[in-house]
C-alpha positions as CSV (number, residue, x, y, z in Angstrom):
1,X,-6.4,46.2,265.2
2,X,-4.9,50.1,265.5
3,X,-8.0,52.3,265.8
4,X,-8.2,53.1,261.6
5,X,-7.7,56.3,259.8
6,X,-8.7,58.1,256.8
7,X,-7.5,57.5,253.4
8,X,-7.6,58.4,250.0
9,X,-5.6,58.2,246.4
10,X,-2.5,59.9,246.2
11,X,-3.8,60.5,242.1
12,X,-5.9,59.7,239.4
13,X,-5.8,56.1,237.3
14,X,-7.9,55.3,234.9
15,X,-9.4,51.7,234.1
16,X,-11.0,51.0,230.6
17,X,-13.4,47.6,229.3
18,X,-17.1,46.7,229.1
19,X,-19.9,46.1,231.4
20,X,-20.0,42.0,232.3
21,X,-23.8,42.2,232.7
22,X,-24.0,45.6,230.3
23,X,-22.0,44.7,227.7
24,X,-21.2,48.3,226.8
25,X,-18.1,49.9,226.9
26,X,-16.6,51.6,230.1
27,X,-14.2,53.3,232.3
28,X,-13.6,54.1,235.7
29,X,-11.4,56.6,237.1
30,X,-10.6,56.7,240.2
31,X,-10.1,60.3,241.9
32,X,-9.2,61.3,245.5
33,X,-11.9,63.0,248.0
34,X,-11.5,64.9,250.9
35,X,-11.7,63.9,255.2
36,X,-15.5,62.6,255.2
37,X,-16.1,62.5,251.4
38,X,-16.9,58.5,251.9
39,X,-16.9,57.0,248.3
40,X,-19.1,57.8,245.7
41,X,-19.9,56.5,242.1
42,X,-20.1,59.4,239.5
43,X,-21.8,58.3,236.7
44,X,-19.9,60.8,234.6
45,X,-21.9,60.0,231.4
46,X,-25.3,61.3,232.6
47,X,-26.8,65.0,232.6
48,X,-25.0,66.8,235.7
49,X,-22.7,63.8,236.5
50,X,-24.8,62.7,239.3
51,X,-23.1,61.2,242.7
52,X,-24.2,57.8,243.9
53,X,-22.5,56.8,247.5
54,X,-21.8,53.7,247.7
55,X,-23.1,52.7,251.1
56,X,-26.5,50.6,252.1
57,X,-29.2,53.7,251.7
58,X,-28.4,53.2,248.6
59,X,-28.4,49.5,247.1
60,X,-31.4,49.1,244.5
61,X,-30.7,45.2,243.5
62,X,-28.4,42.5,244.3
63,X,-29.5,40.3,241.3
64,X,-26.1,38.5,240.3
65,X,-24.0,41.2,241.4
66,X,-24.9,44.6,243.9
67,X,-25.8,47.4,242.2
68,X,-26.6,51.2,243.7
69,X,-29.1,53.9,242.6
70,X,-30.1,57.7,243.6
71,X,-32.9,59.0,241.7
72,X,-32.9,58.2,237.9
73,X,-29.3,57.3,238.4
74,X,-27.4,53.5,238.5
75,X,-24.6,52.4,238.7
76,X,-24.2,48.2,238.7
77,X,-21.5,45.4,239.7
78,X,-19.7,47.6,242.4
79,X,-18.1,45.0,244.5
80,X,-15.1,44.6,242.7
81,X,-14.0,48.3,242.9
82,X,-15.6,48.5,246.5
83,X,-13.7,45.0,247.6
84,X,-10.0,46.4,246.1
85,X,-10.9,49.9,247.8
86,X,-11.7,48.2,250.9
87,X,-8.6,46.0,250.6
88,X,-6.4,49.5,250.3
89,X,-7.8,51.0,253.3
90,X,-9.7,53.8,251.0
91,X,-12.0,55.4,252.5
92,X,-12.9,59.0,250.8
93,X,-12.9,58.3,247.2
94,X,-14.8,59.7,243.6
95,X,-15.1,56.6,241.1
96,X,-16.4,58.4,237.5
97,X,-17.8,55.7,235.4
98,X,-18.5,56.0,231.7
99,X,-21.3,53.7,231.7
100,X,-23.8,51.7,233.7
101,X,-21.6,49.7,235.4
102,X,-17.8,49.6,235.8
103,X,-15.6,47.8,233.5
104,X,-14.8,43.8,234.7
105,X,-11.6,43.7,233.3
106,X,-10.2,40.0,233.9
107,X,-13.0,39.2,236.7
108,X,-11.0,39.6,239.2
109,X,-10.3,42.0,241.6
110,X,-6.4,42.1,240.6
111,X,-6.6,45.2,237.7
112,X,-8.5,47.5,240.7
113,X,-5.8,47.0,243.3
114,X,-3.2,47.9,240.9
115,X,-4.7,50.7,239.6
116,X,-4.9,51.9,243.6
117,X,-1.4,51.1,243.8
118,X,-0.4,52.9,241.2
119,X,-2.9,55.8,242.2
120,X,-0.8,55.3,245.5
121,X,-2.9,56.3,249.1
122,X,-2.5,59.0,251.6
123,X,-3.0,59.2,255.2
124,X,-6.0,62.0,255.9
125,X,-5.2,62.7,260.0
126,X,-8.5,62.1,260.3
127,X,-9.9,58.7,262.2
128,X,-11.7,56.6,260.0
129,X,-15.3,54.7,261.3
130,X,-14.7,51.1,263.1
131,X,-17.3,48.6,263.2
132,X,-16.3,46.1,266.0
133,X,-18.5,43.0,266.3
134,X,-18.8,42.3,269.9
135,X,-21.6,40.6,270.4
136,X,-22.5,37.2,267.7
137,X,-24.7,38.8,265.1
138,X,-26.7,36.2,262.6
139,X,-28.4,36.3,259.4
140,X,-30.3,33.9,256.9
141,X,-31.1,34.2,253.3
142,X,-33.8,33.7,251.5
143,X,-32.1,30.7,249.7
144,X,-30.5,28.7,252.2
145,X,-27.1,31.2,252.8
146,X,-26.6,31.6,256.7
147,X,-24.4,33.5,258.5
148,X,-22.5,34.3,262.1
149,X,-20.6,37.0,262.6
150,X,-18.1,37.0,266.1
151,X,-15.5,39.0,268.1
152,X,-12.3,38.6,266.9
153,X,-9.6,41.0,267.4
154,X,-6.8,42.5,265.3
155,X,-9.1,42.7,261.8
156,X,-11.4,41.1,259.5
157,X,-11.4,37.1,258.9
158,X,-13.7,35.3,256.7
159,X,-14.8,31.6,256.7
160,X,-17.3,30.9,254.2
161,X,-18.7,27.6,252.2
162,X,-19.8,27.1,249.1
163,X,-21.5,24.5,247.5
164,X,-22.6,23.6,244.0
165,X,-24.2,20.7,242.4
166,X,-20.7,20.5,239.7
167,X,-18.4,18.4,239.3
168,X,-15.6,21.1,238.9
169,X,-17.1,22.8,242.2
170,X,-19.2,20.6,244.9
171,X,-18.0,21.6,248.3
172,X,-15.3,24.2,249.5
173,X,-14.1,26.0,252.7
174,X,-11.5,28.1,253.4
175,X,-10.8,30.8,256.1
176,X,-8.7,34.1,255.4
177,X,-7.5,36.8,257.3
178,X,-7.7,39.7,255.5
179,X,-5.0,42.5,255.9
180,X,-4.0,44.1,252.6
181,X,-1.4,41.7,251.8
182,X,-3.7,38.4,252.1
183,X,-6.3,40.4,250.5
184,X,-3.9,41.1,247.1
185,X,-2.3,37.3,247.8
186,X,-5.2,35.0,248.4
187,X,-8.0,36.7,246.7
188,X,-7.4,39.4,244.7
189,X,-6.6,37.4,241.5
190,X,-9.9,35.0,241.8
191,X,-12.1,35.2,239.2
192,X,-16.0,35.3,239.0
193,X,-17.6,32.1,237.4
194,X,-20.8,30.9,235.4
195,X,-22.4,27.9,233.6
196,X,-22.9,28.4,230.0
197,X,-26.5,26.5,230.3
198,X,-27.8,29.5,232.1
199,X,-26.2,31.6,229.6
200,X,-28.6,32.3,227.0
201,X,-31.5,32.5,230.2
202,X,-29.1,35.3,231.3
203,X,-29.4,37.2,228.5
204,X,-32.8,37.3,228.3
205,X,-33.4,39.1,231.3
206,X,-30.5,41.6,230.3
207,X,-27.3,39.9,232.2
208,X,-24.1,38.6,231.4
209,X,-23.9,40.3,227.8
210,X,-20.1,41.2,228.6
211,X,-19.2,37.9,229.5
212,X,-16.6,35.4,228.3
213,X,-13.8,32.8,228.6
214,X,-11.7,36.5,229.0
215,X,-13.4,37.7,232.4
216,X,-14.8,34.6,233.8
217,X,-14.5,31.2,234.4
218,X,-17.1,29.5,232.5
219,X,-18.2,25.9,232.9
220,X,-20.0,23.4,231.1
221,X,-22.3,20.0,232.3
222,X,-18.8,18.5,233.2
223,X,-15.9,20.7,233.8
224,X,-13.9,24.1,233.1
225,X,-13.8,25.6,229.5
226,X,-11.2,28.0,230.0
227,X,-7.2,26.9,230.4
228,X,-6.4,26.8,234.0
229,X,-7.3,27.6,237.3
230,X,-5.7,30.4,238.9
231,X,-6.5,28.4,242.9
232,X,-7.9,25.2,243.1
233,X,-10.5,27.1,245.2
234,X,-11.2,30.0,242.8
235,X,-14.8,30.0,242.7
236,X,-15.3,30.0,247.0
237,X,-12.0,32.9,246.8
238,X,-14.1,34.9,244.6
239,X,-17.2,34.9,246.8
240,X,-14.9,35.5,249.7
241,X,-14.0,38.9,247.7
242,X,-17.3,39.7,246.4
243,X,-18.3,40.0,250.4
244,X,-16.1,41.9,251.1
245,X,-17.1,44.4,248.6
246,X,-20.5,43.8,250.1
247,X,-19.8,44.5,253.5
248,X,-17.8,47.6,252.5
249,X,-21.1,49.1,251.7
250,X,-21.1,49.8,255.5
251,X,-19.0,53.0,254.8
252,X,-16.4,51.4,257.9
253,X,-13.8,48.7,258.1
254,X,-14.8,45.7,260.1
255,X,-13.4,44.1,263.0
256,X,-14.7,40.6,263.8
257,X,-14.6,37.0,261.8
258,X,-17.6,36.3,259.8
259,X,-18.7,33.0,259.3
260,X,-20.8,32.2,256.1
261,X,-22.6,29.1,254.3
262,X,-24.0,29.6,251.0
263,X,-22.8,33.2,250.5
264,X,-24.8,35.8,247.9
265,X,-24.9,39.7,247.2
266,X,-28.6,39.5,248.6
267,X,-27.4,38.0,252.0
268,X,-24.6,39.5,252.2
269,X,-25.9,43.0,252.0
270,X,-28.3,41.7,254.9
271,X,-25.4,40.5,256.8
272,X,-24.0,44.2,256.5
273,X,-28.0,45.9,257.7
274,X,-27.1,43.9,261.0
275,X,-23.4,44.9,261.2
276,X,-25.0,48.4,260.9
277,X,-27.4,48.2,263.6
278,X,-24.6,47.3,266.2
279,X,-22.2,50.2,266.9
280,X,-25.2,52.9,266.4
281,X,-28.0,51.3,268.0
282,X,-25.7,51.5,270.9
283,X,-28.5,49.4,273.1
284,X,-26.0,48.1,275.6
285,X,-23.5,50.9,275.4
286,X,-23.3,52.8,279.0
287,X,-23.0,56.4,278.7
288,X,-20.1,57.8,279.0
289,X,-21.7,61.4,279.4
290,X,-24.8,61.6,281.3
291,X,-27.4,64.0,281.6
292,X,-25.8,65.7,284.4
293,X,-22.7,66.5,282.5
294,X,-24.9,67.6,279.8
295,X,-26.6,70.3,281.5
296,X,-23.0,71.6,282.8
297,X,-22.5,72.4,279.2
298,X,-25.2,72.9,277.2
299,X,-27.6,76.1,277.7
300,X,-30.8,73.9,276.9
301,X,-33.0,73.2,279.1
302,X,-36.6,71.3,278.9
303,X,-38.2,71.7,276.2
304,X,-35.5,72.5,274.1
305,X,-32.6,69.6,275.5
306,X,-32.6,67.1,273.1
307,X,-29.3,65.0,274.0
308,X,-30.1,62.1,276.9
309,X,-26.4,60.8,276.4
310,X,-23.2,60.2,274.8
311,X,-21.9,56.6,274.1
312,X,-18.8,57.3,272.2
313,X,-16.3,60.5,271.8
314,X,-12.8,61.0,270.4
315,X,-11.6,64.7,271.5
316,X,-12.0,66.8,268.9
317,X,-12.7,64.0,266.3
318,X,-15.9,62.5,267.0
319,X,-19.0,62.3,269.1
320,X,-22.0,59.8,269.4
321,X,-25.1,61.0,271.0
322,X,-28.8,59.5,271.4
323,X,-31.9,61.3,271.6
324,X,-34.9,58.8,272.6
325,X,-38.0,60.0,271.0
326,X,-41.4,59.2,273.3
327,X,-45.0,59.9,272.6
328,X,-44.3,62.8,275.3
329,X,-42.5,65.2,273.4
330,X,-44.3,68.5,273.5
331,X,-43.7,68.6,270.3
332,X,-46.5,65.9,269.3
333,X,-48.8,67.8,270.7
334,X,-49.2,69.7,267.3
335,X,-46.7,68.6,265.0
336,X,-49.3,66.3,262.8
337,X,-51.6,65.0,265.3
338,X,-52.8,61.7,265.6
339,X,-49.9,60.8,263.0
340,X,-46.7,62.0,264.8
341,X,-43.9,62.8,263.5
342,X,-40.4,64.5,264.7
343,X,-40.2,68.1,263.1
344,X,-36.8,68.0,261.1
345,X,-35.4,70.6,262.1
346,X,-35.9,69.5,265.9
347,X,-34.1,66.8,264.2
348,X,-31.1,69.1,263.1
349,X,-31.4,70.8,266.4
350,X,-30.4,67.9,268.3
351,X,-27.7,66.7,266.0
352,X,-26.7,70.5,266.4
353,X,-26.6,69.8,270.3
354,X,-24.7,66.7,270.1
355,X,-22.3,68.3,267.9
356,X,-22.1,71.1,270.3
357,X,-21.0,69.1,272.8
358,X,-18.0,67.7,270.9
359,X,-16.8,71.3,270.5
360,X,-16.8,72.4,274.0
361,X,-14.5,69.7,275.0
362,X,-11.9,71.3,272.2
363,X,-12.4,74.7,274.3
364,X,-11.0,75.9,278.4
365,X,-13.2,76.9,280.7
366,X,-16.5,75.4,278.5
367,X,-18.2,76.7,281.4
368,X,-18.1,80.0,279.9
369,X,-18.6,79.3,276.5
370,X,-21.5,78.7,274.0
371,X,-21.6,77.3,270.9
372,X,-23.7,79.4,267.9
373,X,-24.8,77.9,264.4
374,X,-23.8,79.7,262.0
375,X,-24.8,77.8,258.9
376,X,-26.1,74.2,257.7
377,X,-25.2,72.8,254.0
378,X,-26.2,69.7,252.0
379,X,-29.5,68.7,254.8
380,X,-31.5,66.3,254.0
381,X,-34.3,64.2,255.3
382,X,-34.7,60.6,255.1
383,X,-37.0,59.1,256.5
384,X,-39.5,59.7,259.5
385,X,-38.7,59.6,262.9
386,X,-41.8,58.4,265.4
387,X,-42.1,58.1,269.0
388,X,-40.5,54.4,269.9
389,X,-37.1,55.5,267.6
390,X,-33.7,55.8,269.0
391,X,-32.2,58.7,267.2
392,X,-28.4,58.1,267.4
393,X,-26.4,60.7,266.3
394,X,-22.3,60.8,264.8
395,X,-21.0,63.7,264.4
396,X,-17.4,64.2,262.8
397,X,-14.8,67.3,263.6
398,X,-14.1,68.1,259.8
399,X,-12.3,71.3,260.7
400,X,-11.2,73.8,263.5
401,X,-9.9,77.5,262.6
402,X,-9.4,79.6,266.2
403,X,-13.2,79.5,267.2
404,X,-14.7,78.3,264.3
405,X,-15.5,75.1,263.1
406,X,-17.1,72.3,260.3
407,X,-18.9,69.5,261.4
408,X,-20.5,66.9,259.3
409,X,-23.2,65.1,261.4
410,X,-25.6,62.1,260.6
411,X,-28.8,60.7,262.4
412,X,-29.8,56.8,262.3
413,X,-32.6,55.0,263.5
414,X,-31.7,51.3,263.7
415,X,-28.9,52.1,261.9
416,X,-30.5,53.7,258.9
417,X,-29.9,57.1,257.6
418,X,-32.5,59.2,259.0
419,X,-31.1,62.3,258.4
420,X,-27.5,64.0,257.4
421,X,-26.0,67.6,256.8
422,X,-23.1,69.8,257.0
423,X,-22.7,72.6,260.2
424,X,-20.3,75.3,260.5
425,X,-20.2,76.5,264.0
426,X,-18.8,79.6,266.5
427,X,-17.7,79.2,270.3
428,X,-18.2,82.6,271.9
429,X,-18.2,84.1,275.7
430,X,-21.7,83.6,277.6
């Protein structure tokens, strides 16, 4: 697999119907975004419009389809859009939706990708984020479903089995590579699926009020109501899609061959915490810039040097740093005692560093040169970080003007979102 770049819509397309689970009316547009946007749901009619990205900070629920949530703000069903997005190579997208969730059209994923089509994509210059599975990573549900995921180069293949107690169902297996072609080929036009006996239960709990024989295949105690079968194998093709809009939640494309039994939202969102931990955790990544190289180029010095290494860097794209936090930081000392906790902006202050490091290998004679801060936008503060955590730090290049630069930067802590913000930088003589 060619290392991947950044993509959005060439345009605006615009998708209308009702909710499956909702029932109410609702469209989806779907707008370009700029280098390191990610994708976000808009739920455009709410006060203020707010922004929900779609990545696995924020999933609320994964009860018969995944749905996100920031604040007083939802937005249901995504992995339809998310699987068709993921199947374009999108990668910086704004999705306004009319209504709680976005509209399910025929079930299928087919409507979305042609709407992307017809949207067309662009290349952004910009590299896009890899996950590549290289050790076996395993997960188990809660109900049975059990996964592997394993190397496998050149892409994303999927092997999954389902099983149900129908007649029209039982046992299936198939395996798929998934480039965009076999995406829109083999899976795009499957449909979702239910048994009208759990129908009216459904509805009771405020699900399924959208569907029909029109956006899913329905069955009864002994076979299919609607006409036909798009693939013999519909139902397992439609939970090999729905994963994959699962898995896009991990805001990167994914390169290894994932083997499942008994696939759901639930454990498939679990699948993709895992997936996260790998590339950040960076546990058995060697440095590729020590501490020795650090102190060549950083002014910082004890207490104040908060990088211990660098696992990953693209010049002038991209940087991976890690900071491990111990119970001997001076900082501890008085920053709530007896309950510590990493100031934030120390936090900030070693993202900064990291991110300074990516700069000065954009510059000659780095030697000479320090990088100033000039401004931070859009910070914010997850979650706490202790003494024990591994603060791992990505920082992207977002742009470079003569001396002065944008950087967005993130912190994780076993690959969750610590914190995140926007810095604008100067390189300057000593």
């Amino acid at each position: 697999m060619s290392e991947p770049i950044q993509k959005t819509l060439g345009g605006s397309v615009t998708l209308s119907g009702h909710g499956v689970h909702s029932g109410e009316a609702s469209t989806v547009t779907f707008r370009p975004a700029p280098v390191g946007h990610g994708i976000r749901f808009q739920r455009t009619d709410l006060d203020g419009s707010p922004e929900i990205p779609a990545d696995l900070e924020h999933v609320i629920g994964t009860d018969l389809g995944t749905n996100l949530g920031i604040g007083e703000a939802r937005v249901h069903t995504v992995e339809h859009v998310l699987a068709a997005l993921w199947a374009a190579e999108v990668t910086n997208a704004v999705l306004e939706v009319s209504g709680p969730e976005p509209p399910i059209r025929d079930g299928s994923f087919r409507d979305f990708l042609e709407a992307i089509q017809e949207a067309g994509v662009e290349e952004q210059g910009e590299g896009a984020r890899l996950v590549r599975v290289t050790e076996p990573v395993s997960v188990r549900g809660e109900r049975g479903e059990s996964y592997a995921c394993v190397p496998e180069a050149g892409g994303l293949r999927v092997s999954a089995t389902i099983e149900f107690e129908h007649p029209a169902i039982g046992r299936q297996y198939g395996s798929f590579a998934l480039d965009q072609e076999a995406f829109r080929r083999e899976i795009g036009p499957a449909r979702t699926f239910g048994f009208r006996a759990e129908a009216d239960a459904l509805r009771e709990k405020g699900l399924a009020k959208g569907a029909s024989l029109e956006n899913s295949i329905v069955l009864d105690d002994v076979g299919v109501l609607n006409d036909e079968l798009r693939f013999r194998d519909e139902y397992l093709r439609h939970k090999v899609g729905d994963m994959v809009g699962d898995l896009a939640l991990l805001g990167a494309r994914l390169e290894g061959h994932v083997v499942a039994e008994r696939p759901s939202h639930q454990a498939n969102v679990a699948l993709a915490r895992e997936l996260a931990k790998q590339p950040r955790a960076g546990e058995e990544s060697r440095p590729i810039v020590g501490v020795d190289q650090i102190l060549e180029y950083l002014p910082h010095r004890y207490p104040m040097l908060l990088v211990d290494r660098v696992v990953d860097f693209e010049t002038g794209k991209r940087i991976v740093g890690i900071k491990n936090v111990t119970i001997n930081e001076p900082f501890f000392q008085g920053h709530y005692p007896g309950h510590p906790v990493m100031p934030g902006v120390l936090i900030i202050e070693a993202m900064a560093q990291v991110g300074g490091l990516l700069l000065m290998d954009t510059v000659e004679n780095p030697e000479d040169k320090v990088v100033y801060f000039m401004s931070l936008n859009n910070v914010k503060w997850r979650r706490p970080v202790t003494p024990g955590d591994r603060l791992v730090f990505e920082l992207e290049l977002v742009q470079l003007r003569s001396q002065t630069c944008k950087m967005r930067g993130e912190g994780f802590v076993d690959g969750k979102l610590v914190a995140e913000a926007d810095l604008m930088a100067r390189i300057v003589d000593r």
